[in-house]
Each structure stands twice: as C-alpha cells, then as structure tokens.
C-alpha positions in Angstrom: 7.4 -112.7 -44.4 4.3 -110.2 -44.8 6.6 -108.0 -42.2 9.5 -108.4 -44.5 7.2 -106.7 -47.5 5.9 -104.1 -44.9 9.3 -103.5 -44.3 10.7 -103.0 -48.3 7.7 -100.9 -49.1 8.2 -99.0 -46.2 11.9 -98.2 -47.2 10.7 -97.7 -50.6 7.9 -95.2 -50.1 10.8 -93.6 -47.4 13.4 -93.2 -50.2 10.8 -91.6 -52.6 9.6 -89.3 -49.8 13.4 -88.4 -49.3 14.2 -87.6 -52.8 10.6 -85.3 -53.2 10.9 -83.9 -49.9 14.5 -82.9 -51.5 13.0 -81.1 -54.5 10.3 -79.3 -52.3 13.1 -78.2 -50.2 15.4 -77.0 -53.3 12.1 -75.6 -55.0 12.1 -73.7 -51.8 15.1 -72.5 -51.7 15.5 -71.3 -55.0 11.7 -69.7 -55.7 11.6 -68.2 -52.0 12.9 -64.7 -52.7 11.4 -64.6 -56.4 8.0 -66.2 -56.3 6.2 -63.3 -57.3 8.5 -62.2 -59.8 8.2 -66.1 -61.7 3.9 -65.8 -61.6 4.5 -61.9 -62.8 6.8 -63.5 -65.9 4.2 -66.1 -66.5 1.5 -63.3 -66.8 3.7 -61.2 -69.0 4.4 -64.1 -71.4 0.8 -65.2 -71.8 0.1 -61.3 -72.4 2.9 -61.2 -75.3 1.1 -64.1 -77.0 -2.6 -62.3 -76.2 -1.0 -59.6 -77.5 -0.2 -61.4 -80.8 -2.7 -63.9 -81.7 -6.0 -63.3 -79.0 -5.0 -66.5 -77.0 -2.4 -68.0 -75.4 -0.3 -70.7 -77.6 2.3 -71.5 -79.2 3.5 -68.4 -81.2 7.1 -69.2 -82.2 6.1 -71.9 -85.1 4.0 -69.2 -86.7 5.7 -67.7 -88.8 3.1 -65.9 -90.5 2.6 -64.0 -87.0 6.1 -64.2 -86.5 8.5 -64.4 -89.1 11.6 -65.2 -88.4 14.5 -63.4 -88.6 12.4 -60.0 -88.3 13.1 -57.8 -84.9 9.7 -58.6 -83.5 10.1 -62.0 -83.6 13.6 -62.5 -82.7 13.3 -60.5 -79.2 10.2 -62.4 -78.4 12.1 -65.9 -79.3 14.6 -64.6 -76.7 12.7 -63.3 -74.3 10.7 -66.1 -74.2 13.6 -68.9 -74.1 14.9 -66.8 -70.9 11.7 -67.2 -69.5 11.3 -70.9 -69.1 8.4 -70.9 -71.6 7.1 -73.3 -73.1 7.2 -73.0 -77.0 8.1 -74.8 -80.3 12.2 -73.1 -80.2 13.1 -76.2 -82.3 10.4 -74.9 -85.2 11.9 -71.1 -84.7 15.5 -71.9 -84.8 15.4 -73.8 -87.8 13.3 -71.2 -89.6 16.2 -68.9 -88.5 18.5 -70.6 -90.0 16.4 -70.8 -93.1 16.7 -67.0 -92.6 20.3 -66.8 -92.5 21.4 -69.2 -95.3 18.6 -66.9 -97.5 20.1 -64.0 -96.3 23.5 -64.6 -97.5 22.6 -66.5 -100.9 20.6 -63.3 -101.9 22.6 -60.2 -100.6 25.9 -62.4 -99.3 25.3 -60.8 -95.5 23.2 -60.0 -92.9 23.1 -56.6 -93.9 26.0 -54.4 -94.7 24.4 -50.9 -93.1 23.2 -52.4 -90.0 25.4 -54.7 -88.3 22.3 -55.0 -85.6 20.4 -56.9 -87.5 23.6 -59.7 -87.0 23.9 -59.0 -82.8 20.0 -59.6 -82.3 20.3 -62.7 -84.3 23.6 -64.0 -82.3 21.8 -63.4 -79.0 18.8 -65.1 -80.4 20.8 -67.8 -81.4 22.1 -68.0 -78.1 19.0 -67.8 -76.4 17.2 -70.6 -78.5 20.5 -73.1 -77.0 22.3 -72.8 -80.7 25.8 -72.0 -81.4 26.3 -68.3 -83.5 29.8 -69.1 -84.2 28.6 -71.8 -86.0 25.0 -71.0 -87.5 24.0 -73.2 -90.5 27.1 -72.2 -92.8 28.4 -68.8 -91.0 29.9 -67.5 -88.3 27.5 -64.6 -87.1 30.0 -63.0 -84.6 32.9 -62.5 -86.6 30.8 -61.6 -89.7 29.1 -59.2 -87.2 31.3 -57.8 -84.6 35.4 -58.0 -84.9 34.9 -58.6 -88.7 31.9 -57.1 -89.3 31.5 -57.7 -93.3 29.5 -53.7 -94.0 31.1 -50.7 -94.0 31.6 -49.5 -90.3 29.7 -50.8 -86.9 28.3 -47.7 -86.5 27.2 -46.8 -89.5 23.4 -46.7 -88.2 24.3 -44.8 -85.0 25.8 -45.7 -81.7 23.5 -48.7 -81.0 25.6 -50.6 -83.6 28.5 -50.4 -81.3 26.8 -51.1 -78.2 25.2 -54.4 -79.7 28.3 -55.1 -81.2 29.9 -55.3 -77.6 27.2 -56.7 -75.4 26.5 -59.9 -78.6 31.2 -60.2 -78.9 30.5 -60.6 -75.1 27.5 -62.7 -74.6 28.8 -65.3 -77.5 32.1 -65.4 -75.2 34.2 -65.5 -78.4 38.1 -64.7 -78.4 39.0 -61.9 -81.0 42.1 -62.5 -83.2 45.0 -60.2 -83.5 44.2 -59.3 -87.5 40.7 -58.5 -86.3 39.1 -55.3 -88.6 37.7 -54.5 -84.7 39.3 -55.1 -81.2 36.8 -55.4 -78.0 38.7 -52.1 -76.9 37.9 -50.4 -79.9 34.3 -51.0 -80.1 34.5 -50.1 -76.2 35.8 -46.7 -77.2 34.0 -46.3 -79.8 30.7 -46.4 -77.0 32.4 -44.1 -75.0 33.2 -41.8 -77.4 29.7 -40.7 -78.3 28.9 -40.2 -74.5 27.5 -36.4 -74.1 28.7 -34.3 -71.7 26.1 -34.4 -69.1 26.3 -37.9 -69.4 23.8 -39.4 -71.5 24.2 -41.6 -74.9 21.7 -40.6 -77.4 21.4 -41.8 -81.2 23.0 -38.9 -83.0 25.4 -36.5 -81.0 24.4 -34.3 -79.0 20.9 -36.2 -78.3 19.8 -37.5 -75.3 17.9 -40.6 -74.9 17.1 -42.8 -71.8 17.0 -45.9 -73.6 20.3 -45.5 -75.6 21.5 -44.5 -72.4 20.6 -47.6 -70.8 21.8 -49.9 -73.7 24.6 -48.3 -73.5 25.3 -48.9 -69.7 24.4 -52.6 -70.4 27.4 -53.3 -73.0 30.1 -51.6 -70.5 28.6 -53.0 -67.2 31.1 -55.8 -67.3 33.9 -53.7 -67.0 32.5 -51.2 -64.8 34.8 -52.9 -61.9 37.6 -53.2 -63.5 38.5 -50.4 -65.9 37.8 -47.1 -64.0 37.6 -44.6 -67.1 34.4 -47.0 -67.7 32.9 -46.8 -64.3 33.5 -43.1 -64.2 31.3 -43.0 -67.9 28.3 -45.3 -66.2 28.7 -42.9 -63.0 27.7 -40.1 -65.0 25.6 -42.5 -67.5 23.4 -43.2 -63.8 23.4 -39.6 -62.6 21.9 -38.5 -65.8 19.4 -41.2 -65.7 18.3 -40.9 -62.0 17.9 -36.9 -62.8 15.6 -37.6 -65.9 13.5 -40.0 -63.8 10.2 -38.5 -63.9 8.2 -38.9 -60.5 5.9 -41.5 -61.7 9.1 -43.9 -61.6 9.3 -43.1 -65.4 11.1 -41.9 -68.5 10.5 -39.4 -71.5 11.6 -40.2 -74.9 10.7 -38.4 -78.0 8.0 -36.5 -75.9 6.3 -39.8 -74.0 6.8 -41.4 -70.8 7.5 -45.5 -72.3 6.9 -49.0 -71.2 10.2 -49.9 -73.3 12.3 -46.6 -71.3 11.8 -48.3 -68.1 12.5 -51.7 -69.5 15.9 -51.0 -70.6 17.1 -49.1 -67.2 15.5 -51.9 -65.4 18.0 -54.4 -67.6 20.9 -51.9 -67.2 20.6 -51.5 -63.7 20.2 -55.5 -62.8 23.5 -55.7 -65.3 25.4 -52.8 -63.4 24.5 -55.1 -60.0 22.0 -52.7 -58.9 18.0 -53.0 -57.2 16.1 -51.0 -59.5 13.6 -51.3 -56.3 15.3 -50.2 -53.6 18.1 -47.9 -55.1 17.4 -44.4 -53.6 18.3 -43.1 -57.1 16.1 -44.5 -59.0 13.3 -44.1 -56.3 11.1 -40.8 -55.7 8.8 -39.9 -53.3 8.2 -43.9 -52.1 7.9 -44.4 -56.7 10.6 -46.7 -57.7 11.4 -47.4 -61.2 9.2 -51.3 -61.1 6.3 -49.2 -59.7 6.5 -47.0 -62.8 6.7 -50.1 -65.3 3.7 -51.5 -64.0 1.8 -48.3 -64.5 2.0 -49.4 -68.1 0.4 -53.2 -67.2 -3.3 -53.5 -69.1 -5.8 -56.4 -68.0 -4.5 -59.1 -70.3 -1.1 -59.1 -68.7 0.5 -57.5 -71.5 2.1 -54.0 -71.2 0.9 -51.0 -73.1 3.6 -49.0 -75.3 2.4 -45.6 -73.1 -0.1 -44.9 -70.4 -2.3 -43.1 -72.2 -2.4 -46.1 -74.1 -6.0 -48.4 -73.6 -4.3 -52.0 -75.3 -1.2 -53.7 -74.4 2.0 -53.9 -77.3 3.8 -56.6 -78.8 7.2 -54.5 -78.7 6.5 -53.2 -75.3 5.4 -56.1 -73.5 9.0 -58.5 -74.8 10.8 -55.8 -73.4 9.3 -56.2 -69.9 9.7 -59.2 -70.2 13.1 -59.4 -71.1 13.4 -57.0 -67.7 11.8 -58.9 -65.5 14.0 -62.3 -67.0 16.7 -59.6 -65.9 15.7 -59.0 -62.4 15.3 -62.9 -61.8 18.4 -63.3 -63.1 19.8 -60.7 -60.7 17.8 -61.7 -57.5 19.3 -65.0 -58.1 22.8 -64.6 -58.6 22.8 -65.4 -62.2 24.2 -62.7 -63.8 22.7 -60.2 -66.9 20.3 -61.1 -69.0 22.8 -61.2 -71.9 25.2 -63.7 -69.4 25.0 -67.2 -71.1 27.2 -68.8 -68.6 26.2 -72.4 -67.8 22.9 -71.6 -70.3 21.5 -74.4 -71.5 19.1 -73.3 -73.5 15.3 -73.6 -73.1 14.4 -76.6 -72.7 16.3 -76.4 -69.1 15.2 -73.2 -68.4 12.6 -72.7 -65.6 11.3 -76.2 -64.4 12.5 -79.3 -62.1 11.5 -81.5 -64.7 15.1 -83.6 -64.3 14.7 -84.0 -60.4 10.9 -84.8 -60.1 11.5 -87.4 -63.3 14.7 -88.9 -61.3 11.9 -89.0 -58.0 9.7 -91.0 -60.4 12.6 -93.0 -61.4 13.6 -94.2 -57.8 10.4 -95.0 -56.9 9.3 -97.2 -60.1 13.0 -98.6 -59.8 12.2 -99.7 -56.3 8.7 -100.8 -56.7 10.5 -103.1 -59.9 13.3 -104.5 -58.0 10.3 -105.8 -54.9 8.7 -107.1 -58.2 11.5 -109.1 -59.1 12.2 -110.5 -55.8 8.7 -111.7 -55.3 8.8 -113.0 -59.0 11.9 -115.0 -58.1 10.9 -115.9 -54.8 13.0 -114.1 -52.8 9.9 -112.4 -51.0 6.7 -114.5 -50.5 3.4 -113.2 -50.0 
C-alpha cells in the first residue's frame, strides 16, 4: 500500500510539474522577444514615482501629489495601468469620478473650450478598466466627441480634433446619424490643417514634430484602407524622418525633447512600424530609441531635455506610455490607444491566474490523497 501512496504523490507532484512547466514555457514564449523592454518599463515606472514623491510607492491614491482629473495625473494613471503596475486604480478611478460629477454640478461640462480635457479622461477611463460611456452619471464620448457639448472641437487648435478621433476610436463607440460630428468629419477636419510639406503643427502654418506625430496616431487606423489618408501620413513620415536630428532626436520650440521622441515612437508602433530598425528614422547607426534614451537620468526617470541634470514627471509618462507602445507592437497587440480584449489593470502584466490555478491543482490533489487516506481508501 506504501507503493500505492508513492504512486498518487508521484502523479500528483507530475501534474503540478506539468501545469508550472506550462507557465514557464508560455512565460517563455511571450517575454522571449521583449524581456528587456518589460525590465526597461519597470525602471521607467519606479522613475515616474521617484520623480514624484522621492521613493517608489503607491502614487495614484495621492491625490495631493496627484490630483485627479488634472493632465499630470490622468496620463500617469494611464500609463501606468498599461504598464502592469502595481497601484491603488480603484482609489484613482473613484476620485475621477468625484472629478467628473464636480465638474458638471459646477460648470455643467468638462469644459466647453477644450474638448481635450474630455478625450484624456475617456482614455483614462479606459485604461483604469471603467466604462466612459457610462462614467458616474455621463457619457464622456458623446459629450466629448460626436456631441461634443462647447462650441467647436477645435476651438483650442488641431489637437482637439486629433484627440477627438483617437478617444471616438479607442472607446469603440458607434456614432448616430443626428450626430453634431461624424468620424469623417473630425477625420477631415485632421487632414485639413496638414501643411504643405507635410507636417501638422498647432496653428497653421507651424510645424511641430509632436502634433505631427499625434496626428499620425489618430489616422493610423485607416492608413490601409482609405488611401487619401495614407498619402497624408506618407508625407506626415517624410517630413518627420527629414526633421530627425542625427542624435535620433527632435527640435521643438528650439530644444531637442524627451516627449518629441515619445510621441513618434507611439506614432510609429501605431502606423505598424520599428522605430529601431526603420532606415527612416535611423542615422548614421542613431535610431530614434537610441535618441530617447539619451534623455534617461540615474533614477530611471527621463529628463524633459539633455541639457537637463534631473528626470521630469511629464517627460518620463510619456516614455513610458512609448515604451507600453512598443510592447504592445513587438507583441502583436495593437496601439497603445487599442483597448481590444483590455481588461484593465489588474490583468495587465502578470501570470497571476495560471500560477494561482498551478497552486490550485496541486492543493486540490494533495486534498483529495487526504481524503482517501481519511476515509480509508489509502492506508499508510
């Protein structure tokens, strides 16, 4: 009868060696192209909360470091969530909310001059694993895109229409036929203000590589399929690759910036492209991720210029937000504004599920032998 136990903890230690042999093997599988890139976003995340606060914690329930609601705060509530970090989402989203419900008692919108402060909120929203169509009491992506409830979309410049598209996109919500806005107007809108040489800039006539960029990330989804777009982001790129400086860099508003390369870095991932080996956006050997991380400082964080000594808040979520991009790329999973299949953040990043249904098999095993020998069934 002793052989008989041999024989049940052998099959039961086999079947838990199975199922974690399993994991290792999909761990494997999954991590083996971007291993580097995950401990280069862990580094980045616990430089955003250096950054901050001096130490790395929790940062999203602080709301008197990061109030909710306030551009800061909201992109580093994203890029975190997209990260797989760990943080208290359940304490920020609800102070969002707060946000929103104040927001509307007091001044009956969002804002009704700039309809981005409603688009960085719905992707927030959609990042922390909430619903923006259903956000407390409102519904943040008509109120802010097809129906937008101020006086135009772009009121505040081009960027309003280029949220406007990439947040009616990301929330995956249907526009209705008496819409103030169709998707193809705030598409043509976008291209409208393109310049002739190519770029996007805030006002007309100016040039900017990070409007530029934004703008190739709201018309990268249709950049096979509607060829009046994919001729714009043709000339969008070409202007771009030309203004690349030979550090791997960009200049805006007379300095090379942390947040310029950033943005293409998104754009290009979006657009299906390697910002690392696309000849390009490559000079001299310099691609643009070699210029990014000329901006890296010691604590992980990323600095807003080079000539700058200390890492930036605003700087440092941007790369990360990049970097969330190019994992996202490298494995298949879209842009970073592609919430397909997202569940939010508590699923993001980890093999928690697995490795607890491992743990799971084996107790389940080791209880049912217990049982047995309880009952009789296997004597000692």
């Amino acid at each position: 009868m002793r052989r008989a136990i041999r024989y049940q903890l052998t099959a039961i230690c086999l079947s838990a060696s199975l199922v974690l042999s399993g994991i290792e093997t999909m761990a494997a599988g999954n991590q083996s192209c971007s291993d580097d890139l995950s401990t280069q976003i862990a580094q980045t995340a616990e430089g955003l909360r250096l950054t901050l606060d001096g130490k790395d914690d929790s940062i999203l329930n602080k709301p008197e470091l990061l109030p909710a609601g306030s551009s800061l705060s909201d992109w580093a509530a994203l890029a975190l969530a997209l990260a797989g970090e760990q943080d208290d989402y359940d304490a920020y989203k609800k102070q969002l909310k707060e946000y929103v419900e104040q927001q509307y008692d007091k001044e009956g919108s969002l804002s009704d001059r700039k309809a981005t402060e409603y688009h960085r909120i719905i992707l927030t929203t959609l990042a922390l694993g909430a619903d923006p169509t259903s956000f407390g009491s409102y519904d943040l992506v008509k109120d802010g895109t097809y129906d937008y409830q101020g006086d135009d979309l772009g009121m505040q410049g081009i960027n309003g229409w280029i949220f406007a598209l990439i947040a009616l996109d990301a929330s995956g919500a249907e526009v209705p036929q008496d819409a103030r806005y169709t998707r193809q107007q705030i598409q043509d809108a976008i291209l409208k203000e393109q310049n002739e040489d190519g770029s996007f800039g805030l006002m007309p006539g100016a040039s900017d590589p990070d409007l530029t960029s934004m703008a190739l990330q709201a018309l990268a989804p249709d950049y096979d399929t509607d060829l009046k777009v994919q001729d714009a982001a043709d000339q969008a790129l070409g202007w771009l690759s030309g203004h690349m400086t030979e550090t791997g860099s960009f200049e805006s508003y007379g300095a090379e910036s942390a947040e310029s390369c950033a943005q293409a870095v998104i754009a290009l991932t979006a657009l299906g492209i390697d910002p690392a080996s696309d000849e390009r956006f490559t000079k001299n050997g310099v691609n643009l991720l070699d210029g990014l991380e000329r901006f890296k400082r010691d604590n992980g964080g990323y600095a807003h210029t080079v000539d700058d000594s200390e890492s930036n808040f605003m700087a440092t979520e941007q790369v990360l937000m990049a970097q969330v991009a190019l994992q996202k790329y490298e494995n298949g999973q879209g842009s970073l504004y592609d919430f397909t299949d997202y569940k939010g953040p508590s699923q993001s990043g980890n093999y928690a599920v697995p490795v607890m249904a491992a743990m799971l098999t084996i107790a389940a095993g080791a209880g049912v032998w217990m049982i047995f020998r309880k009952r009789g069934k296997i004597h000692a």
